[in-house]
C-alpha positions as CSV (number, residue, x, y, z in Angstrom):
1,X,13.7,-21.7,-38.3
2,X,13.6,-18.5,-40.3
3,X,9.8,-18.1,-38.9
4,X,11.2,-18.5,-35.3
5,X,13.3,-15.5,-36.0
6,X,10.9,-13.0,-37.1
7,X,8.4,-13.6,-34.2
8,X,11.5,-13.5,-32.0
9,X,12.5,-9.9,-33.6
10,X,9.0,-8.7,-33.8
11,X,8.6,-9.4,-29.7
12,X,12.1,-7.1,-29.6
13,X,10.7,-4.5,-31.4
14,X,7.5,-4.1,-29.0
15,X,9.6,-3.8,-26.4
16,X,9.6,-0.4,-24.6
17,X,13.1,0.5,-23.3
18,X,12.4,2.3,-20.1
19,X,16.3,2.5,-19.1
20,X,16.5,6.1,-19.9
21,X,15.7,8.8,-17.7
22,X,12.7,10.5,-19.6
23,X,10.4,7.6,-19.2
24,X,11.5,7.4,-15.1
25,X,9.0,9.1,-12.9
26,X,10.7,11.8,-11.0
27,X,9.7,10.5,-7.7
28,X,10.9,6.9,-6.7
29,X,9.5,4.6,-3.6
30,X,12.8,4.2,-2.2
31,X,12.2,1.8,0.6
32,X,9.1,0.0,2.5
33,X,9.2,-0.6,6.0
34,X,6.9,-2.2,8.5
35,X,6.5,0.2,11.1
36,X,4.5,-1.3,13.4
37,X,2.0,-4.9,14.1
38,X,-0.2,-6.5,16.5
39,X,-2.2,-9.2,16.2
40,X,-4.7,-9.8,18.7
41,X,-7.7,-13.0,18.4
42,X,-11.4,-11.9,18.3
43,X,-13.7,-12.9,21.3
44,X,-17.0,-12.1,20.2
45,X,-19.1,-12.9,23.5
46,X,-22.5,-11.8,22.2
47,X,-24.5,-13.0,18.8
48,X,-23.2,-9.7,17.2
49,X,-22.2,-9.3,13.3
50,X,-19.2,-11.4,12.7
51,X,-18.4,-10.2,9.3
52,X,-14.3,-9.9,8.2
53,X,-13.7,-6.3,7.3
54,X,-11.2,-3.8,6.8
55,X,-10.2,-0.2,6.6
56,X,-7.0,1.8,6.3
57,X,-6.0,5.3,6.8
58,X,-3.2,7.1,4.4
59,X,-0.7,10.2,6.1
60,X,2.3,11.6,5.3
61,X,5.1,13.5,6.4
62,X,6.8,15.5,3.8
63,X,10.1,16.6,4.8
64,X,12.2,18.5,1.2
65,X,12.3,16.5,-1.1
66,X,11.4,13.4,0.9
67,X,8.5,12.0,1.9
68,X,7.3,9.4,4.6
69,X,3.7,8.0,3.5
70,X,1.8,5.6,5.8
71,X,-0.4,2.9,5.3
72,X,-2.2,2.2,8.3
73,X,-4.3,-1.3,8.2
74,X,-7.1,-2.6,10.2
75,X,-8.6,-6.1,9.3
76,X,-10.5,-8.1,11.5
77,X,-10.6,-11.9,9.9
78,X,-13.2,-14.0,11.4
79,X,-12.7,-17.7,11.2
80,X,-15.1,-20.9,10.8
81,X,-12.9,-23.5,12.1
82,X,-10.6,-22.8,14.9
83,X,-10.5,-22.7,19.2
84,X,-14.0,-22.1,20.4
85,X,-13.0,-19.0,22.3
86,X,-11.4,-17.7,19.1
87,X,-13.4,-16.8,16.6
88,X,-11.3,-14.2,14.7
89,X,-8.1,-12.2,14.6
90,X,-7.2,-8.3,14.4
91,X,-4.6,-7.5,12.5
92,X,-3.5,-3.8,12.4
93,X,-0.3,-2.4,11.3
94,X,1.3,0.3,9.5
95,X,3.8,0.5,6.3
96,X,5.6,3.5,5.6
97,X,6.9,4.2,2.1
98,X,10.1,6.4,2.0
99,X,9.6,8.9,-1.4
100,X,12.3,10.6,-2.9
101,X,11.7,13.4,-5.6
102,X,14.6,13.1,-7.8
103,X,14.7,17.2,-9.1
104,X,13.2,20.2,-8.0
105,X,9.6,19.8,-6.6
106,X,8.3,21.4,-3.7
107,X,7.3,20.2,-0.9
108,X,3.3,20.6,-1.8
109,X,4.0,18.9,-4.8
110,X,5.7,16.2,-3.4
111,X,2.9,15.8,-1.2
112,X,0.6,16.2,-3.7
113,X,2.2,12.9,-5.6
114,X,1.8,11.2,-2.3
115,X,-1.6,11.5,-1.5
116,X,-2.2,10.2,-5.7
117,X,0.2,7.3,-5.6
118,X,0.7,5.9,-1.3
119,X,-2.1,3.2,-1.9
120,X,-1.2,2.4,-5.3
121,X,2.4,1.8,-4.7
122,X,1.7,0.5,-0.7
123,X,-1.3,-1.7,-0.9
124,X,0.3,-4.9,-2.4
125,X,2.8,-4.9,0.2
126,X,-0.4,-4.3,2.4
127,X,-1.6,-7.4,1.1
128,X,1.0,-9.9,0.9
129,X,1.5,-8.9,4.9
130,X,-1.7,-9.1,5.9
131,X,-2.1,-12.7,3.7
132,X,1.3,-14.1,5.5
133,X,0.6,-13.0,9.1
134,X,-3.2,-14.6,9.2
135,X,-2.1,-17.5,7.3
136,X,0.7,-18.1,9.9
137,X,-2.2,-17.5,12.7
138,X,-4.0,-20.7,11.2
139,X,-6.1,-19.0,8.3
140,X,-6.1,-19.9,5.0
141,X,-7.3,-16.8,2.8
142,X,-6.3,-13.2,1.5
143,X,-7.5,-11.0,3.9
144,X,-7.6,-7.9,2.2
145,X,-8.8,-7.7,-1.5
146,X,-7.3,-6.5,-4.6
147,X,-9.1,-2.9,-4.8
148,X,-8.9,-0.8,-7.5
149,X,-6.6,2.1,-6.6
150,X,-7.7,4.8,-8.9
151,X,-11.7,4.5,-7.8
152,X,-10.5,4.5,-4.1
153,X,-8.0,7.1,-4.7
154,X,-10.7,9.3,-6.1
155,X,-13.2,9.0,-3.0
156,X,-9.8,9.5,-0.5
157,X,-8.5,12.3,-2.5
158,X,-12.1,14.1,-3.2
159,X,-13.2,13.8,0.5
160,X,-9.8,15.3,1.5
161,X,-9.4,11.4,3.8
162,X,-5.2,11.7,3.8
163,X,-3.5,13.9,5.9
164,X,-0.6,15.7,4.5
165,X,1.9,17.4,7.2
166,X,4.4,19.7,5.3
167,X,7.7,20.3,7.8
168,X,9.5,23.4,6.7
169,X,13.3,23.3,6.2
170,X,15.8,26.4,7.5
171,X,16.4,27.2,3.6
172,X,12.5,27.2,2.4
């Protein structure tokens, strides 16, 4: 029993107590919204290439200390099994993340932190849409992989792919 409790006070003591405010980020994803959706099925009339693919687009709107990022999806899902004139859906929509700087930071940084952190914090939710509305369509697999964000960060940041619009406020 005594054993029990050391393991149990030695997992405590690992613990790292992120309730305080120096170990919060000063910019929080207050809210996820789907903005827009459309499905639409695939009729592929010709023996072209009927590979599933997909491709996004990030852009934000930085208004203060707030900023509006977009996600905007395109997947097309081709399918084995299904009605012969189907033989795929297209799924596009956009999420838009609502950020809020919690101190002082301009508007270029604020969009800055954006263009780092939009598909980090926005492509799960990508995901877990894109999985639920296919699946409800009559597929049966994640349509959009799990990528890793830092690699595909880099290439989107370096070849200067995400749109940034700063609005100026009266005051700045």
């Amino acid at each position: 029993m005594a054993r029990k409790k050391k393991q149990v006070a030695k997992k405590e003591e690992n613990l790292v107590d992120v309730s305080t405010e120096e170990t919060q980020y000063i910019v929080q994803c207050e809210d996820v919204r789907l903005i827009t959706s459309n499905l639409s099925p695939i009729i592929v009339e010709d023996d072209s290439k009927k590979d599933s693919n997909f491709a996004f687009l990030v852009r934000a709107v930085v208004e203060g200390t707030t900023a509006y990022s977009y996600l905007d999806v395109l997947a097309n899902h081709f399918i084995d099994e299904g009605p012969v004139e189907v033989e795929g859906f297209q799924l596009r929509f956009v999420l838009m993340g609502t950020f809020e700087a919690h101190s002082e930071m301009s508007p270029e940084d604020l969009g800055e932190f954006v263009k780092m952190y939009t598909l980090s914090i926005l492509w799960p939710y990508a995901r877990e849409y894109a999985t639920d509305q296919i699946r409800r369509a009559g597929g049966d697999i994640m349509v959009l992989p799990i990528i890793n964000p830092q690699v595909v960060t880099e290439h989107i940041v370096e070849n200067d792919l995400v749109e940034v619009e700063i609005i100026k406020t009266e005051q700045e």
